[in-house]
Structure formats: structure tokens, C-alpha cells
C-alpha positions, 0 to 999 in steps of 0.5 A: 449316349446320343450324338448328333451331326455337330459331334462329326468334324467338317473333314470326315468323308462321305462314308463316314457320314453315311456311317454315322447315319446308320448308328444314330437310326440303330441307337434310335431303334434300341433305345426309343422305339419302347421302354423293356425290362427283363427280371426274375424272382429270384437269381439262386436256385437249385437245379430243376427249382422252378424260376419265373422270369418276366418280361415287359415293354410298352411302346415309346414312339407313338406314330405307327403300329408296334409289335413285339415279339420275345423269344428265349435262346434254347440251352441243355444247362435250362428248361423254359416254356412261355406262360403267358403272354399279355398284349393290351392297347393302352391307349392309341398306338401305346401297346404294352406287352407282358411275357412269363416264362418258367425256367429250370435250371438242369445244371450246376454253375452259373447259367446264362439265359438269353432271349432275341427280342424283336420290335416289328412297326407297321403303319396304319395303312399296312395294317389296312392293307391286311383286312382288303381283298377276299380270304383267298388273297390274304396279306401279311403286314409289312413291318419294319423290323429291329432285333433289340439286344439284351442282357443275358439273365445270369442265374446261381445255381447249386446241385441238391446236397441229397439224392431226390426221386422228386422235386416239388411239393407231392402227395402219393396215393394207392388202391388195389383191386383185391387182396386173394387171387387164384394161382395165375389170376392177377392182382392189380395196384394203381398208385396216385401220384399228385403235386406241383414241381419239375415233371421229368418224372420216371418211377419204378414203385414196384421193381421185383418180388421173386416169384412175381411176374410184373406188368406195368403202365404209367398215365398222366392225367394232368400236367399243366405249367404254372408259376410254381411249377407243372401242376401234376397228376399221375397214375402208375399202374401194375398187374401182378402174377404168382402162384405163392403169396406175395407181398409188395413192399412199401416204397420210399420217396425221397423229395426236395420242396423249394417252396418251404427249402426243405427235405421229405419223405414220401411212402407207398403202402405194402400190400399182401396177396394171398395165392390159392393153388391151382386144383392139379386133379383137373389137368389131363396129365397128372402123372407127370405134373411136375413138384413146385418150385421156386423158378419160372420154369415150373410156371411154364410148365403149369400154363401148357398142362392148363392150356391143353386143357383148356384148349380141349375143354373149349373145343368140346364145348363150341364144335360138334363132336361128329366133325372129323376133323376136330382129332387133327391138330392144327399149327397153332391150335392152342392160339387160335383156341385162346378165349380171352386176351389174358390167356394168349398172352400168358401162353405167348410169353411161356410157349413162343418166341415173342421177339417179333410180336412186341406190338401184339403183346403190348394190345393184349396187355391193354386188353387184358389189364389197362381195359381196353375194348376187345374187339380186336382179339380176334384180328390179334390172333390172326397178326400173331399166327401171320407172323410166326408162319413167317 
């Protein structure tokens, strides 16, 4: 509706037409200013489903320069990023501008999505004014600025009637490095995960197999918004310890595809490792070694008898034996005879109190299965015995 001066009675006072004014200017701003609409491509989804939601405005008023600027309201019931925004001059002061949005609802329920949209109009001599002066007295463009309201997005949304590991479209992958280890070597799996959908994505593919130390590391390689959802590329990977055979299970997925509406599984492949036992004539004391069993406290027992013999074994090697002093022990002998970063962290994890050494350990762990340069392994070892003098 437009009013105008004859729609106010001669009896109004000066106030009042002073109110009228700043109302006709507002109704100018919000109506002809530009031309905008705000859609989605769809108003019923499920939760993290992925929803696209396009805005578009073109200039109406011709006279000045006009920019425009969309903002969406931050929620915990959505998920929402810009895609793209698309600015062309379609001809003298005619702009038209385009913003794309991916949304995921996270809730149940009716959800509200609203936006602050801002139509900022500048004069051709203000934009002038930007491009006079050097680069160290750069001007800002002065704008007349109006905040245009508009109606909130209402989307439907419905929880899943399953419970899902992953909503999308996704394919998984595995390789491993081999099939028969020794007794405290390691086995390591590199799973593949690959699709398009919501990418809050947290997987345990291999949680516990008895007898069975585990290490782990999730990467992502890739994980870009589109349309349809993230484009996403993960890798999961686990280094495996044992002295028995094992075998890692196969792992069901459970997924939800909005593309086809549809239910899925996805699986893992199971995988049999062969363990071949330590050869205990080798170890200094074998006398006392102890008989296997199935805990972790005879594993602890393995590594001390093996590093004390390897500890003797590289000292002999590397020091003359006329030094003297190479019959004294030294504190913590065993770490700074440690060779490579696999066996200080094995004898970290069975001989110390590691409370106060999580960021030494997560280093050696780089080092020793995520191939990481090892040219720290020598000021490691110096952090660690720093910290356990302390």
C-alpha cells in the first residue's frame, strides 16, 4: 500500500508529518530500492538432509550505485554456509546479485531460517572518491544504508525412522600393508571413505579385538560444499600390535541417501593377521621369562626383557668396550639407548608413567606409523627425560 500527503488531514500537527515522511522514505526503501525473492528447493526434509536455498535481487532504482549484502541468522536447530554469491552489472546502475546457500537442518520440528538483508547505495561521486589519493589514504565508500526485512524460511523437518552411521551417498574402501607380522611388529589398515553428504562425520571402524594394541588417525583429504552436500574424501588409519594372530572384523555401515530416500548398508573388509612368536633364546634372562598369557601384563614383561637386550646389544655395537664407563647405568638409560621412534614408544607405554608426556608420544606415533620425518627423534628423547627429571 503507498500513501501519500492528501491521505494526511489538514488538522494533523507537525509531528505527525514529520512521521509521515520517515514512513513514506521506509516503505520507498523496502519496496523499490530492488526487486528480491528468497526460495528453497524443497520445505520437507530430514535432519542433516541437504537443502539449498537461493536468493536473488536486481536493482530497481537506477540513479546511484547499489550493493547488496545477505546475511543468514546463526541457529543450533540449522547448519548453513554461502556457496556462491554471483554480483553482474547488467547494464547502467542495474546490478543483480545471486546468493546460494547449503543448509542442514539438525533438529526435529518446524525450523525458522531467517537472513538480514542490506541494500547499501552510493553515488557515482562517492565511488569516485575511493579510487583518489595514494594506497596509504584509501577510502571507504559512503553508502546510505537500509536493512530490508524479510520473511523467515520455514522448513518441515522429520528425524530418520532408522539409526544412521552416515547420511549421504558413500562408498568405503581398505588396503593393508601385510597379512604376517613378528611378535611386536606392526600391521597397519587404511580405510577410504568416499561420497557427497553432511560431513560431521566420526567413525570407529576398528574398536577392540582382545589381545590387540590399537593406534589410530583420521585425515581428510578433501571435503568441499556443493549443492548436493560436502564432496568428501577421508582417510581412517590404524597401526595394530599383538603377539597371537588376530583378525579384524568386518564393519557395518549403516546409511540414509536423500538423493534416492533410501536405506543402505556399507561394509568393511575383515582382514587375518598372522603373528609369529618372538624367539625367547634370544633374551639375556630366560630362566625367569615368563609363560604366555592372555593380558597385557605379560606383553609388558616381553618388551623390558627385549629392551634390555637391545639396549646392551646397541651399546656394544656403537661404544668401545674399553670406555669404563659403559658398566654404569645411567637414569634412563633404556630411553636414550632407544634406536627408532617404534621402540621408545613401545618402552614409554610399558615402563613409564606417560601422564605428562601425551605430546612426545603423539610425535613418536607420527614418526613410527603416520611416516613422519625423524629428525626430531633425538630432541624427543631429550623433551621426554626433561620431563620425567622433573
Amino acid at each position: 500500500m503507498s500513501l501519500s500527503i492528501k491521505d494526511i488531514p489538514m488538522k494533523n500537527t507537525l509531528g505527525k508529518i514529520i512521521l509521515f515522511f520517515l514512513v513514506t522514505l521506509d516503505i520507498f526503501a523496502s519496496s523499490q530500492l530492488a526487486e528480491y525473492s528468497l526460495t528453497s528447493n524443497k520445505i520437507e526434509a530430514y535432519e542433516k538432509e541437504p537443502i539449498t536455498i537461493t536468493f536473488k535481487a536486481q536493482q530497481k532504482n537506477h540513479h546511484d550505485v547499489m550493493f547488496f549484502f545477505l546475511e543468514p541468522k546463526q541457529s543450533d536447530t540449522y547448519k548453513i554456509i554461502l556457496l556462491k554469491q554471483d554480483s553482474k552489472e547488467l547494464s547502467y546502475h542495474n546490478k543483480r546479485s545471486i546468493f546460494t546457500f547449503l543448509l542442514f537442518p539438525l533438529v526435529e520440528g518446524k525450523i525458522k531460517v531467517e537472513f538480514n538483508f542490506t541494500i547499501k547505495v552510493a553515488s557515482d561521486d562517492a565511488v569516485a572518491e575511493v579510487f583518489k589519493g595514494s594506497r596509504d589514504n584509501v577510502k571507504w565508500i559512503e553508502t546510505t544504508n537500509t536493512l530490508v526485512k524479510l520473511t523467515p524460511l520455514v522448513l518441515n523437518v522429520q528425524a530418520l525412522k532408522e539409526r544412521v552411521d552416515l547420511i549421504g551417498n558413500f562408498k568405503i574402501s581398505s588396503k593393508i600393508d601385510k597379512d604376517h607380522i613378528n611378535e611386536y611388529d606392526s600391521v597397519n589398515i587404511t580405510y577410504y571413505l568416499q561420497g557427497v553428504g553432511y560431513n560431521d562425520i566420526n567413525l570407529d571402524l576398528i574398536s577392540k579385538i582382545d589381545n590387540v594394541k590399537i593406534f589410530s588417525d583420521a585425515s581428510q583429504l578433501y571435503d568441499k560444499a556443493s549443492k548436493n552436500g560436502y564432496r568428501i574424501q577421508r582417510e581412517l588409519k590404524y597401526a595394530l600390535l599383538s603377539t597371537k594372530d588376530f583378525t579384524v572384523p568386518a564393519k557395518k555401515l549403516r546409511c540414509y541417501s536423500p538423493k534416492t530416500k533410501s536405506y543402505y548398508t556399507i561394509q568393511t573388509k575383515a582382514y587375518h593377521v598372522n603373528v609369529t612368536p618372538m624367539d625367547k633364546t634370544e633374551l639375556i634372562d630366560t630362566v625367569e621369562y615368563p609363560q604366555g598369557e592372555d593380558s597385557y601384563k605379560d606383553i609388558k614383561i616381553y618388551l623390558i626383557y627385549l629392551f634390555i637386550f637391545l639396549a646392551g646389544f646397541i651399546t656394544a655395537k656403537v661404544i668401545p668396550k674399553s670406555i669404563g664407563f659403559l658398566n654404569k647405568e645411567t637414569p634412563y638409560s633404556d630411553i636414550q639407548n632407544s634406536s627408532n621412534a617404534k621402540d621408545l614408544l613401545q618402552q614409554l607405554l610399558n615402563s613409564y608413567n606417560t601422564a605428562n608426556l601425551k605430546s612426545e608420544i603423539s610425535d613418536l606415533e607420527a614418526i613410527a606409523y603416520k611416516n613422519s620425518p625423524s629428525n626430531r627423534f633425538k630432541s624427543i628423547k631429550k623433551d621426554i627425560i626433561k620431563k620425567l627429571e622433573q
